[in-house]
C-alpha positions in Angstrom: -22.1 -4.0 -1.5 -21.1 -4.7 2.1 -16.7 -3.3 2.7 -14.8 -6.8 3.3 -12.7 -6.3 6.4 -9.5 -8.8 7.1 -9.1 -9.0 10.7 -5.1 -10.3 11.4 -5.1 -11.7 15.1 -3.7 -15.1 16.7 -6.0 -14.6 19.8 -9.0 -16.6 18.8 -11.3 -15.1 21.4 -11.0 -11.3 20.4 -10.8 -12.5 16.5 -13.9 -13.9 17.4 -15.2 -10.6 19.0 -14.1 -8.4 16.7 -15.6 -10.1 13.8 -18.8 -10.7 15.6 -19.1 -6.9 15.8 -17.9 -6.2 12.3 -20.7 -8.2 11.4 -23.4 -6.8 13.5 -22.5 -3.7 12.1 -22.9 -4.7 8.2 -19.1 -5.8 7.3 -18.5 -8.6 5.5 -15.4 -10.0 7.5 -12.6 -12.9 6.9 -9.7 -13.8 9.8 -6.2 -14.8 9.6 -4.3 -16.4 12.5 -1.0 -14.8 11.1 1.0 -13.1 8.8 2.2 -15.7 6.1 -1.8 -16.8 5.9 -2.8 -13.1 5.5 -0.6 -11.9 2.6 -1.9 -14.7 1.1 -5.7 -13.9 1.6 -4.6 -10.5 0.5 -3.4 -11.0 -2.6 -6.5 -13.7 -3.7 -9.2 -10.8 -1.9 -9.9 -7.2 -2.0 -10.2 -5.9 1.1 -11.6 -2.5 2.6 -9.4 -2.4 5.7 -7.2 -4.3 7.3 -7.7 -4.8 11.4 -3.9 -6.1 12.2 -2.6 -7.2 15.9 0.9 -5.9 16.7 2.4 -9.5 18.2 1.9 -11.9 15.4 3.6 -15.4 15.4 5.6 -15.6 12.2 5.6 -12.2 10.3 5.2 -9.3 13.0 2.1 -7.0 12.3 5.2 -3.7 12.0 6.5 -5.9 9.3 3.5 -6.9 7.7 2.1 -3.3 7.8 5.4 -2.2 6.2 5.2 -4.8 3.6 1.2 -3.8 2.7 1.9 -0.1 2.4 4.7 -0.7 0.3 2.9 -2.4 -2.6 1.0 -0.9 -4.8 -1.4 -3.3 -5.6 -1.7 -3.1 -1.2 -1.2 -0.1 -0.1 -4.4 2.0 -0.5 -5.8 -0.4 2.1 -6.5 1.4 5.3 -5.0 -0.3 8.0 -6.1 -0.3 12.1 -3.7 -1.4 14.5 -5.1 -3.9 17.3 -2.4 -4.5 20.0 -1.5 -4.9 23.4 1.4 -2.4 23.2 0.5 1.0 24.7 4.0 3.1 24.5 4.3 5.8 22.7 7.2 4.9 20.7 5.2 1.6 19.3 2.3 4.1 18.4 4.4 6.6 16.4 6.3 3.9 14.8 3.0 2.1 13.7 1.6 5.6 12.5 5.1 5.9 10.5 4.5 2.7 8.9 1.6 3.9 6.9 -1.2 2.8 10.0 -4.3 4.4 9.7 -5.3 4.3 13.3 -4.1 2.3 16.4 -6.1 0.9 19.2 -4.7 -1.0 21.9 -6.0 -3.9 24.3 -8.3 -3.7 26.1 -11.0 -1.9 24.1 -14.5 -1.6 23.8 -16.4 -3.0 20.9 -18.2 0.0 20.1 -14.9 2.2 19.8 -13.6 0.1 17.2 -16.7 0.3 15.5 -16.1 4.1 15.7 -12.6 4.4 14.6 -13.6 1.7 11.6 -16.4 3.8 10.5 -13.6 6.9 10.6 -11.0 5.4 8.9 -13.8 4.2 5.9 -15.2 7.6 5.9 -11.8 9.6 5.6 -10.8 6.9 3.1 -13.8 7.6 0.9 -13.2 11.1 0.7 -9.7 11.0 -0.2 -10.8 8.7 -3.0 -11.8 11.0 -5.5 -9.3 13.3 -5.2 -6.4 10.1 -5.1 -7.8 8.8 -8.3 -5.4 11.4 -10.3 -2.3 11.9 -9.6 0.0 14.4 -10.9 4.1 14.7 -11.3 4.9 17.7 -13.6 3.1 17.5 -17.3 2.3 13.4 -16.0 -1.2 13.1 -15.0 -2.1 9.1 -13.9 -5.3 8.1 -12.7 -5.1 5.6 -10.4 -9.1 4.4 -11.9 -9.0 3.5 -15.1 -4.7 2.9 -15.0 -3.8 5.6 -18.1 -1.6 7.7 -18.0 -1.5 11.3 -20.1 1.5 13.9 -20.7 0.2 17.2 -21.6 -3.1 16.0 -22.3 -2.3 13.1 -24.4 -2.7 9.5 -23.8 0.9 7.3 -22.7 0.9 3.5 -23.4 2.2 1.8 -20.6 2.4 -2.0 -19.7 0.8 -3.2 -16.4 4.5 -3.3 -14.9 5.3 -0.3 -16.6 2.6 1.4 -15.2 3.1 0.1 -11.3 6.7 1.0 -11.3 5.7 4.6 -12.8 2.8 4.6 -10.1 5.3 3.6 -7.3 8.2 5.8 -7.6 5.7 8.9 -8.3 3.4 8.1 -5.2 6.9 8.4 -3.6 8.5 11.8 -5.0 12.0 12.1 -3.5 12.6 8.8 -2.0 15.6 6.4 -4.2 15.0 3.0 -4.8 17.5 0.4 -5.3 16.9 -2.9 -7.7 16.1 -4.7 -5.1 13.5 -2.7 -3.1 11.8 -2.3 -6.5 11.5 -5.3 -7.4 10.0 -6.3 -4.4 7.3 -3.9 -4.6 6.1 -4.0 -8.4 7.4 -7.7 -9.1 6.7 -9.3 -5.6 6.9 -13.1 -6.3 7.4 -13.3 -9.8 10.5 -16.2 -10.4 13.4 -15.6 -12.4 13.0 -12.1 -12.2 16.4 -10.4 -12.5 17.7 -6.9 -11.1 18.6 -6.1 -14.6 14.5 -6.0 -15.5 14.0 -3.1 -13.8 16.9 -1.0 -16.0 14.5 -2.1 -18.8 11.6 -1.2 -17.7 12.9 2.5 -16.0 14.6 2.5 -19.4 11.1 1.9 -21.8 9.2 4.3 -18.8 11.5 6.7 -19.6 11.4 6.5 -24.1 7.8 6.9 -23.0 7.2 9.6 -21.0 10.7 12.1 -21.2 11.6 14.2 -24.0 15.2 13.1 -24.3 15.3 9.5 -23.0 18.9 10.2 -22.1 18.8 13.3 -19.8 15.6 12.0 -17.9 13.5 14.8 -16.3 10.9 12.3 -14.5 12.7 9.2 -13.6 16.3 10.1 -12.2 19.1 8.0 -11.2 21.0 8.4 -8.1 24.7 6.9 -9.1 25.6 3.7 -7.2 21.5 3.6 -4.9 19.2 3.5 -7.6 16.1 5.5 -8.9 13.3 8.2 -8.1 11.1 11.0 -9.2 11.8 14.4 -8.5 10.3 15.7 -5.7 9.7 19.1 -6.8 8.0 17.8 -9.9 
């Protein structure tokens, strides 16, 4: 089955180049003209990787690369930056980001090639080890979507289980309502702050031993909620 790549890029001439190449090369590859049209092909397609231009009209590709890698339904997608910007600073940031690789203007069609094939190849073998993930007695395998403590099988809801998946992928880092919901829920309407108290709240009869003096899921008084990062 041939890796669908998404190239993001308003210039239609090295759109048109890159994907000409991508094909040559085996890829099955779609194109967006900007951000707002991307997310969308995003979230209707699975994608391989993600070839995104730095100067976007619209939603900027830092932005957009910040928005991806905080999803969870998005952000295993490797992403290449494609941009114009050589500085240091705009590389580091991009890295920071969540950016796989970064490759700026001009390049040559066979270096992308190279650094795609890189980025798929390191991606593949950080795949079976990612599929399980552990925090503590919590084991959650990113495959199949179960989730075990100390061997045995934890019921979770879909949201339930992204919310769990989110906050563990990112041990030590506190998450307001807000941010939260913007990562599990995304566009959902009428979706209220509160539904994320729930949820922590059913997570945590799940998968703590005393509910009320949470071990896995901690709240920070007054910011929000995160796992331990020593778990």
């Amino acid at each position: 089955m041939k890796t669908k790549i998404l190239v993001i890029e308003d210039e239609r001439d090295i759109s048109e180049l890159v994907a000409y190449n991508l094909g040559k090369e085996g890829f099955a590859v779609s194109a967006s003209a900007n951000g707002e049209d991307a997310l969308k092909t995003i979230r209707k397609e699975k994608f391989g990787l993600i070839i995104l231009d730095l100067m976007l009209p619209g939603i900027q590709g830092m932005e957009l690369c910040k928005i991806l890698k905080s999803s969870v339904e998005t952000s295993s997608i490797p992403i290449i930056m494609l941009t114009a910007k050589s500085e240091e600073l705009d590389k580091v940031l991009g890295l920071e980001m969540g950016a796989d690789d970064y490759i700026t203007k001009p390049f040559s069609p066979r270096e992308l090639i190279a650094r795609v094939k890189a980025v798929l190849r390191r991606g593949h073998e950080k795949t079976a080890a990612d599929k399980i993930i552990k925090a503590g007695d919590l084991e959650i395998n990113t495959d199949t979507y179960q989730v075990s403590r100390r061997g045995t099988p934890v019921k979770l809801s879909a949201t339930e289980f992204k919310l769990l998946l989110f906050l563990v992928k990112r041990k030590g880092r506190v998450f307001d309502r807000d941010m939260l919901l913007n990562a599990v829920w995304k566009d959902e309407t009428y979706v209220e702050p509160r539904t994320v108290d729930v949820h922590i709240r059913r997570l945590r009869e799940q998968i703590e031993d005393d509910p009320s003096n949470p071990v896995y899921i901690r709240t920070r008084r007054g910011i929000g909620y995160y796992v331990d990062g020593d778990l």
